[in-house]
N, C-alpha and C positions, 0 to 999 in steps of 0.2 A: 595326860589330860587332853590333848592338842591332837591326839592321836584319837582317842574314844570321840570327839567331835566330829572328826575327819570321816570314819565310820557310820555314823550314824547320819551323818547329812549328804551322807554321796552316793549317788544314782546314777547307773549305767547309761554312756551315750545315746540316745534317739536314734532312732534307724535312720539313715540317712535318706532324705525323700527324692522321688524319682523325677528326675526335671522334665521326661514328657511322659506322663504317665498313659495309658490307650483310653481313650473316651469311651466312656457308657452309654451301649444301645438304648438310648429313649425307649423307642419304641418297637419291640423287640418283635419277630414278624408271627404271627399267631401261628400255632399249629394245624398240618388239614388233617381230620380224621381220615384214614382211607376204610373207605367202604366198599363191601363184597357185591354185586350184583349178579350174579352169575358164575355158578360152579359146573365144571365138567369134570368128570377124571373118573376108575375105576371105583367099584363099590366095595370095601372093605366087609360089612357087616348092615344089614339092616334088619330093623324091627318094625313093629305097627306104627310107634310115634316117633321115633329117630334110626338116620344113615349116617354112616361113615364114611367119606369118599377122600379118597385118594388123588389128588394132586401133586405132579411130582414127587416127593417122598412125604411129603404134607397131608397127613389126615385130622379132616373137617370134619366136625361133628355137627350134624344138622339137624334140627328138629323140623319133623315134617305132619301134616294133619294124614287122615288114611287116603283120603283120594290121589296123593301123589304114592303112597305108600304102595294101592293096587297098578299105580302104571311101576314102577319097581321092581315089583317082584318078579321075579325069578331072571333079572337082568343084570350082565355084566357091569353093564358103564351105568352111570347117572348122568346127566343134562340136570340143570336144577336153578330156578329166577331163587333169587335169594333178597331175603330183609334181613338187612345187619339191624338186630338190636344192641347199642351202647349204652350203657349207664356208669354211673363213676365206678361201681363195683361187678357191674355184667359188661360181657362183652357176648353174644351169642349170634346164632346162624339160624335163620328159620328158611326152610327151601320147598320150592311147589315146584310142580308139575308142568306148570301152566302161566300164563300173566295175568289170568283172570283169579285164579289161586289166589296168590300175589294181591291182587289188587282188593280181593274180597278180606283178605287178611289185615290189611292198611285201613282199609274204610274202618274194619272193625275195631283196633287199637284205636283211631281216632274218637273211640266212643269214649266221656270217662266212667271210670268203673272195668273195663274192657282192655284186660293185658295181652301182651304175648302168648300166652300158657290158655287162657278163657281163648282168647282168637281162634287159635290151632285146635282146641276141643271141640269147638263150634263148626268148625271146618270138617272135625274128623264125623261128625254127626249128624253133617247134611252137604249134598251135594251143594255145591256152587248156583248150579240153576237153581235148584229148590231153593236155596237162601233168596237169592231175589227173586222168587216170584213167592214165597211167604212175604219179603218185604212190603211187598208190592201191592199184595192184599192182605197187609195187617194181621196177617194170620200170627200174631204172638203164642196160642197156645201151640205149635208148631217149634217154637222155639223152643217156648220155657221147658221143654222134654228133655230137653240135650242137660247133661246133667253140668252144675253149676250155673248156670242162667236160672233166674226166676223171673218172675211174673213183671216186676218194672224195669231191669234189663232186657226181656226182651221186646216189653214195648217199646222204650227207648230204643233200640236194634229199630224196629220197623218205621219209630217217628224221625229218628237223625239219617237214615240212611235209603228213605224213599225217593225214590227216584235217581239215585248217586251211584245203584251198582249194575254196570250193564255189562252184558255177555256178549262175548263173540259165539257165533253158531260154529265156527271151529271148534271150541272148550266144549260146548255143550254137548254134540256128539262126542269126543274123545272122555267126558263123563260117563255117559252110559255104556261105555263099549264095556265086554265082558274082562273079564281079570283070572289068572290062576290058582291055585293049589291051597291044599292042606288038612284040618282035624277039630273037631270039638272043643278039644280042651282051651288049644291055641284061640279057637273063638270067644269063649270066655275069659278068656284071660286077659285079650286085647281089648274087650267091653269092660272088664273090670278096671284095668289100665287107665281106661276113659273115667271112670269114673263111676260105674253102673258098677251095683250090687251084684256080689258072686248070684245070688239065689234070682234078680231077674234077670241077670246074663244067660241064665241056662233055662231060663221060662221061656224066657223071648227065641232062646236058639231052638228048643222041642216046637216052638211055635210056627216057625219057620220052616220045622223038617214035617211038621206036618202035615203045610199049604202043598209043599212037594217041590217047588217049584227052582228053590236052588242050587242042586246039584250035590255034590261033593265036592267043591274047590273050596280053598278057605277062604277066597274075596265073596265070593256068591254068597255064600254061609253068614259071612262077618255083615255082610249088606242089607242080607234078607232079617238077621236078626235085629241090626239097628233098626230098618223100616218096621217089625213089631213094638222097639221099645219107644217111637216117636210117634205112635198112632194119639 
């Protein structure tokens, strides 16, 4: 019986406790995000909306709008201002050309309504000077053409961001200088990409080859048709 008691009321010794145990960081020191501002390195792959560059053995995948896209193409290296986008569940690269790129990019995210993805399409669908001189004279229907913008987005665009986007005359010529190579279909495709309907990606491109006036290179092509589909 002495024994059955003995059993059922005995409980293994307590861990023995530690006479200096290490003190608990309070106030533990917050983490710094590190953020990209500038990428240089080889160009692995590029398309109309994103590059892949090579740093070190590291390749960066960048989301880029088309006007850094025509200074790119047909080039070894990439140079590229970068916005790290963070989010608890994104971590992403958006990379320009330019500081004014860049900066035109920023103003725009600061819109609400106005993400990463809408910023970069806006960008791919109007030069940089055009956007702020649309801002500048409220020319909203200018905007709302670019596809996914509507009518009180791009007001909003010309009433939060007048008089906030200024160009350097460097950017601005290195916008209009000419760009190289390529084909029809690839013209379509990268409008479609954007967002424009297969049927007036190829209106707006017959539109284009019929003014005369853009050549045969696929930036010329790709340019002269978005200037038909934002009339």
């Amino acid at each position: 019986m002495s024994q059955k008691v003995f059993a059922r009321n005995w409980q293994p010794n307590p861990e023995p406790r530690t006479q200096n145990p290490e003190p608990r960081t309070q106030n533990p020191e917050p983490r710094t995000q590190k953020m990209i501002a500038y990428l240089e390195g080889t160009l692995r792959s590029l398309e109309a909306d994103r590059a892949v560059v090579m740093a070190g053995s590291v390749g960066y995948l960048v989301h880029i709008p088309l006007s850094t896209y025509y200074r790119l193409e047909g080039k070894e290296k990439a140079a590229l201002h970068i916005y790290t986008h963070v989010r608890e569940d994104t971590f992403s690269l958006y990379g320009f050309a330019s500081t004014d790129e860049r900066t035109a990019f920023e103003k725009l995210i600061s819109i609400s309504g106005i993400g990463p993805r809408l910023a970069q399409v806006i960008l791919s669908g109007i030069a940089t000077d055009e956007l702020a001189e649309a801002i500048v004279q409220g020319d909203s229907r200018r905007l709302s053409s670019i596809p996914g913008v509507g009518k009180k987005t791009s007001e909003r665009i010309c009433l939060e961001l007048r008089d906030k986007l200024i160009l350097t005359a460097g950017d601005k010529a290195e916008q209009r200088a000419p760009r190289p190579t390529s084909i029809d279909d690839d013209v379509v495709s990268a409008l479609v990409n954007l967002g424009y309907r297969a049927q007036n990606a190829q209106a707006a491109l017959d539109a284009a080859r019929r003014q005369g006036d853009a050549g045969e290179e696929f930036s010329a092509l790709l340019r002269a048709a978005l200037r038909q589909l934002t009339k």
